[in-house]
C-alpha positions in Angstrom: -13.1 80.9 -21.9 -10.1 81.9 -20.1 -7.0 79.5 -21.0 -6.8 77.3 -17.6 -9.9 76.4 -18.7 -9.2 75.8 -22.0 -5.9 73.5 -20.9 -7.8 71.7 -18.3 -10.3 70.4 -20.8 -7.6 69.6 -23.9 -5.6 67.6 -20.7 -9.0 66.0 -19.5 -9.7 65.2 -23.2 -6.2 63.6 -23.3 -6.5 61.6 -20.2 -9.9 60.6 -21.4 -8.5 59.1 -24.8 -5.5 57.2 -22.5 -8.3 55.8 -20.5 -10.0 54.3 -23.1 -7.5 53.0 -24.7 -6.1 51.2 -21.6 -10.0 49.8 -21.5 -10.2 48.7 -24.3 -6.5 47.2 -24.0 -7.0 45.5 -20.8 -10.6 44.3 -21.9 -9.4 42.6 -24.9 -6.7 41.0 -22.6 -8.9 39.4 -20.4 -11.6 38.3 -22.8 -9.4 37.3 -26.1 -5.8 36.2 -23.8 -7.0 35.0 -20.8 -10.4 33.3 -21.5 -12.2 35.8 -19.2 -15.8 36.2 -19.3 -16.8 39.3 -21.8 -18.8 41.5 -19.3 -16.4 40.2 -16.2 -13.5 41.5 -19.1 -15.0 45.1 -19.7 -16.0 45.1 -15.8 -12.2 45.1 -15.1 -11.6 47.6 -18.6 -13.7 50.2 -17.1 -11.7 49.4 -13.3 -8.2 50.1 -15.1 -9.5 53.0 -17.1 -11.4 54.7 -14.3 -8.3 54.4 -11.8 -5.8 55.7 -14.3 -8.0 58.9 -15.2 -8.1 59.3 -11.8 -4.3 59.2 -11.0 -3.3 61.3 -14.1 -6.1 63.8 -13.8 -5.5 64.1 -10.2 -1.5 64.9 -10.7 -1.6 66.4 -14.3 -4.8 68.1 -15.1 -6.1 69.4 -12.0 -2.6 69.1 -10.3 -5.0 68.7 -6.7 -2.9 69.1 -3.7 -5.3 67.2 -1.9 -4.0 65.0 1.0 -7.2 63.3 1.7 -7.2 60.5 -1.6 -9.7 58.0 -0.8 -12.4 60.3 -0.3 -11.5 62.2 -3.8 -11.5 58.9 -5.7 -14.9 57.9 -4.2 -16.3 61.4 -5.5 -14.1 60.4 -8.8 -16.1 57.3 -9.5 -19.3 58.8 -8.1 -19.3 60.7 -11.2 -18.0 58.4 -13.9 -20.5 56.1 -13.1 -23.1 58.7 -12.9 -21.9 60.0 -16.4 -22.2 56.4 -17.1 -25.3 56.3 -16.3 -26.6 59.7 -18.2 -24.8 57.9 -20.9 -26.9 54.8 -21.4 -29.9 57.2 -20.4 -29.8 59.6 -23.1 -28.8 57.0 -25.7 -31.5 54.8 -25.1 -34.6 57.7 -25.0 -32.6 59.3 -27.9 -32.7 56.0 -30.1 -36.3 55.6 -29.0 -37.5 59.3 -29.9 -35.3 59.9 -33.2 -34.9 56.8 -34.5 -31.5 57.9 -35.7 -28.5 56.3 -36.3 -27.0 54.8 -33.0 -23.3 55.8 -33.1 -23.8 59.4 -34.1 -26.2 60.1 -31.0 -23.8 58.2 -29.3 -20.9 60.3 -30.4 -23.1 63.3 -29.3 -24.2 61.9 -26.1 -20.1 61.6 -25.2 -19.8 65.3 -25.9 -22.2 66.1 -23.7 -21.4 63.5 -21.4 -17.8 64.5 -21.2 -18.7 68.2 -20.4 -20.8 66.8 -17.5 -17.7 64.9 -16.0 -15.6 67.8 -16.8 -17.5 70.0 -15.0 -18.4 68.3 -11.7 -14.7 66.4 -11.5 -13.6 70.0 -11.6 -16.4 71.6 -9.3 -16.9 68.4 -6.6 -13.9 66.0 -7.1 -11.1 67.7 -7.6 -11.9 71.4 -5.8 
């Protein structure tokens, strides 16, 4: 792997571990602060999280000159929510097949899941 490569995913990896925790932050805010409704609280997580990966991988790890921004954060949430999707996918036809413990074929659907987004946030988003 050359090292643009390599930076690109360590910086994506990064922005990925900011975005959760601003999730996770603003989810708990709503829900355990504000009184908010748990799925209407991690709705508006996963809204803070997704538009802050965008903005930071936009600028920092892809540095995209782009002009045209709407249309590039459209594609952005195009794929999260289809990683999203693969996500809840694999997890539940890997529970149902291998019967193994949740969180560690979670943990490995992430690493695949995060190559996914990786790879078509640097190929169709942000190209």
């Amino acid at each position: 792997m050359n090292n643009a490569i390599n930076t690109h995913i360590v910086k994506y990896g990064l922005v990925g571990l900011s975005g959760m925790a601003i999730d996770f932050t603003i989810t708990w805010l709503c829900k355990e602060k504000l009184g908010i409704n748990k799925y209407l609280s991690n709705a508006v997580g996963f809204c803070f999280a997704v538009t802050s990966n965008f903005i930071f991988n936009r600028h920092w790890t892809f540095e995209s000159h782009i002009q045209e921004f709407t249309g590039q954060f459209a594609r952005f949430i195009l794929v999260a929510l289809t990683g999203l999707l693969i996500n809840n996918l694999l997890l539940y036809l890997f529970v149902k097949k291998f019967k193994l413990n949740f969180y560690v074929l979670k943990l490995t659907v992430i690493g695949f899941v995060f190559l996914w987004n990786y790879l078509l946030n640097l190929l169709f988003t942000f190209n």
